[in-house]
C-alpha positions as CSV (number, residue, x, y, z in Angstrom):
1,X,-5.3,-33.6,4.3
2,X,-2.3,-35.1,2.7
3,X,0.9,-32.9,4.1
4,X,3.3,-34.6,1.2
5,X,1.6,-32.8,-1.7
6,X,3.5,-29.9,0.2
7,X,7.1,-29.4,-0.5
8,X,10.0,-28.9,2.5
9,X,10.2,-25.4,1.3
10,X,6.3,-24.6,1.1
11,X,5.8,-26.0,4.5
12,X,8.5,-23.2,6.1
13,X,7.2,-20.7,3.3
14,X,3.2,-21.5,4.6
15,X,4.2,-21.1,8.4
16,X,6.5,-18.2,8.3
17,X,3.6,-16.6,6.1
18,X,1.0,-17.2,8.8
19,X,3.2,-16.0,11.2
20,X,4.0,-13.0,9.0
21,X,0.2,-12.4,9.2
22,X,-0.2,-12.7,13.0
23,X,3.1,-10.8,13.5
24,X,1.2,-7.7,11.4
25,X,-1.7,-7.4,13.3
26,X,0.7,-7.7,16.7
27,X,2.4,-3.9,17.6
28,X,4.9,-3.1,15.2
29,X,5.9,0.7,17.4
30,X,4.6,1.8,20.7
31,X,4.0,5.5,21.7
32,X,4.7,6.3,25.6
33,X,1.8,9.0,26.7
34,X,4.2,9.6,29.5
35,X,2.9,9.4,33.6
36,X,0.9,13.1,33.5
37,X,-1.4,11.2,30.8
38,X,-1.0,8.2,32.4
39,X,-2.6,9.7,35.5
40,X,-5.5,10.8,33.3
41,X,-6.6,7.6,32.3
42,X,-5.0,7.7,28.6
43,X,-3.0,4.2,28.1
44,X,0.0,4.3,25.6
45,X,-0.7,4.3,22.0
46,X,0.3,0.7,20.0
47,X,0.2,0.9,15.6
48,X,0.2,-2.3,13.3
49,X,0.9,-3.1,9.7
50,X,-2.7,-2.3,9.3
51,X,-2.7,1.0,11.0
52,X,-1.0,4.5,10.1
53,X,2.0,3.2,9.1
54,X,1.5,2.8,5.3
55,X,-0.2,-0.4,3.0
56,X,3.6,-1.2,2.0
57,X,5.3,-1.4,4.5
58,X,3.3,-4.6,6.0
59,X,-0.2,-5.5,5.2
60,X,0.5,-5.6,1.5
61,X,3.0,-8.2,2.5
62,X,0.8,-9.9,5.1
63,X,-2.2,-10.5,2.6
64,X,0.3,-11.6,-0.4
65,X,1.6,-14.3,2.0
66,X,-1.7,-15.5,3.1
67,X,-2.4,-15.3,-0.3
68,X,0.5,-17.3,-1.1
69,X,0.3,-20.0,1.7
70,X,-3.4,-20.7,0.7
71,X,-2.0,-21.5,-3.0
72,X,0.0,-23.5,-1.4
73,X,-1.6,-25.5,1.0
74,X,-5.2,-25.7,-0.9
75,X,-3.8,-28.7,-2.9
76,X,-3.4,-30.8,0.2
77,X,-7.0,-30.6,0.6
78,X,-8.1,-31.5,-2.7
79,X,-8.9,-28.6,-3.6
80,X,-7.6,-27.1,-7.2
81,X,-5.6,-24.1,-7.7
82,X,-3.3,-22.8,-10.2
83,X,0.2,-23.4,-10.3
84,X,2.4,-20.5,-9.3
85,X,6.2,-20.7,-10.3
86,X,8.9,-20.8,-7.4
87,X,10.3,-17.6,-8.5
88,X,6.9,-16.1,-7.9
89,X,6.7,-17.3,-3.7
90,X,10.6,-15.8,-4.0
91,X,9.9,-12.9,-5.2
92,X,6.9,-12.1,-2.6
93,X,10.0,-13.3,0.4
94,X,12.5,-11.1,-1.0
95,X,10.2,-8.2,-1.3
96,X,8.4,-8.5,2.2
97,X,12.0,-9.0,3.7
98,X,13.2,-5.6,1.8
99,X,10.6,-3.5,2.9
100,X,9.4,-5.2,6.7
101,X,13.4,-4.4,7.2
102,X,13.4,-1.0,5.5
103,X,10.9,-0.1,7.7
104,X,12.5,-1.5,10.9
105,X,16.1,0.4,10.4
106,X,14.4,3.6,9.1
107,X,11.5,3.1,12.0
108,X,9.5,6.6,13.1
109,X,9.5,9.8,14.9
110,X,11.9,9.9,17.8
111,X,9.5,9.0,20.9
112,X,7.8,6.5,19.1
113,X,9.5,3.1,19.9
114,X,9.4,-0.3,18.0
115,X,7.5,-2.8,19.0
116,X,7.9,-6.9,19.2
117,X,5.6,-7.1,16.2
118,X,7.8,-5.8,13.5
119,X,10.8,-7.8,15.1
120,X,8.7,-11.1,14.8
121,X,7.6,-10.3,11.3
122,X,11.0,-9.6,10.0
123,X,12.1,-13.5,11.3
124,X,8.8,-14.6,10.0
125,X,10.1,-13.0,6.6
126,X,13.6,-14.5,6.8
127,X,11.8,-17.8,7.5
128,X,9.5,-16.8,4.3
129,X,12.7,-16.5,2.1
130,X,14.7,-19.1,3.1
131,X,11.6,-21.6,2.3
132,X,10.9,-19.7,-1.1
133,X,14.3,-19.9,-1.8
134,X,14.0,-23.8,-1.2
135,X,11.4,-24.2,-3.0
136,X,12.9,-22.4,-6.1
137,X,16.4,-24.5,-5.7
138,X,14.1,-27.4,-5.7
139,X,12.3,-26.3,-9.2
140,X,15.7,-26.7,-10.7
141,X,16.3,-23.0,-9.8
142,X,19.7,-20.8,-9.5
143,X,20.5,-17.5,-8.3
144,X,22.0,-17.1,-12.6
145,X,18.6,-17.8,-13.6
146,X,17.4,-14.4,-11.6
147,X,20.0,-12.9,-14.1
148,X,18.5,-14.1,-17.3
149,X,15.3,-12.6,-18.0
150,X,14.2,-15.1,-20.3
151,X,14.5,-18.4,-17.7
152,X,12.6,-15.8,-15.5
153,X,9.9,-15.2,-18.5
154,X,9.7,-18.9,-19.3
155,X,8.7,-19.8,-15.3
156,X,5.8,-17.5,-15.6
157,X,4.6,-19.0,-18.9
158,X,5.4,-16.1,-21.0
159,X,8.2,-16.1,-23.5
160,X,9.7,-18.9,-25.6
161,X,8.2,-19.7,-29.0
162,X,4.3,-19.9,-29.4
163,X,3.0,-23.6,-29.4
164,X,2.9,-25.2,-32.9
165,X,-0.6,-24.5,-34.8
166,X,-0.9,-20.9,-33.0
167,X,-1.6,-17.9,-35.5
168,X,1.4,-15.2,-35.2
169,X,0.4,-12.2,-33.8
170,X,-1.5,-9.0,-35.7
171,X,1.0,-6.8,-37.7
172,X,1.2,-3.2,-35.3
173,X,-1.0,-0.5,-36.9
């Protein structure tokens, strides 16, 4: 395992992802049955990213930065995988932070309490950004290239002129 084929950035990127993950299978809210249940035998009620609480608000996030951190870290093994553009691993960081925040600061119903779950995944996501956000200022990356959609278009391949000696495209029917 060779560590230096990772960058700075996608080391914090790779552990703030896994953490992301283990932070979304933690409690995100906790539901107090209250002492007359209590007495029953029914314990308080926990929910994750993965439970009841909705595929965007977490564990969409939590498999794109597993997702993420294995394209990553798969290189230091030896192991070949496609090259994914900076903006990409920002993108991801800026959308898990929106909506693992979102979903703190608008929470649930009133009993229902938040948990230390969702608080560690939010950092985990800060921690995601601020390494994708390295890694893009690295790339040769600035916050005026998020303005100009064709810098964005040319990171992803797409865009630009067609390489020399390709056929244009068919004429629209």
């Amino acid at each position: 395992m060779d560590l230096s084929k990772i960058s700075k950035g996608g080391q914090i990127f790779s552990a703030a992802g896994i953490v992301y993950f283990i932070a979304s299978l933690l409690p995100w809210y906790t539901f107090d049955v209250g002492p007359e249940l209590r007495s029953i035998g029914i314990e308080d009620v926990s929910a994750n990213a993965w439970g009841d609480l909705g595929f965007l608000w977490g564990a969409l996030w939590a498999i794109l930065f597993l997702a993420a951190t294995l394209a990553l870290v798969l290189p230091a093994f030896g192991v070949s995988v496609p090259k994914f553009p900076a903006a990409g691993y920002l993108a991801v960081a800026a959308l898990a932070t929106l909506f693992t925040v979102l979903k703190l600061l608008i929470g649930e119903d009133d009993p229902i309490e938040t948990s230390f779950g969702i608080i560690l995944a939010v950092v985990a996501a800060l921690g995601a950004l601020f390494g994708a956000f390295t890694m893009f200022k690295d790339a040769g990356g600035s916050l005026s290239d998020l303005k100009d959609m064709n810098k964005m278009k040319s990171q992803f391949g797409g865009g630009g002129t067609p390489p020399p000696g390709m056929p244009p495209p068919p004429p629209p029917r």
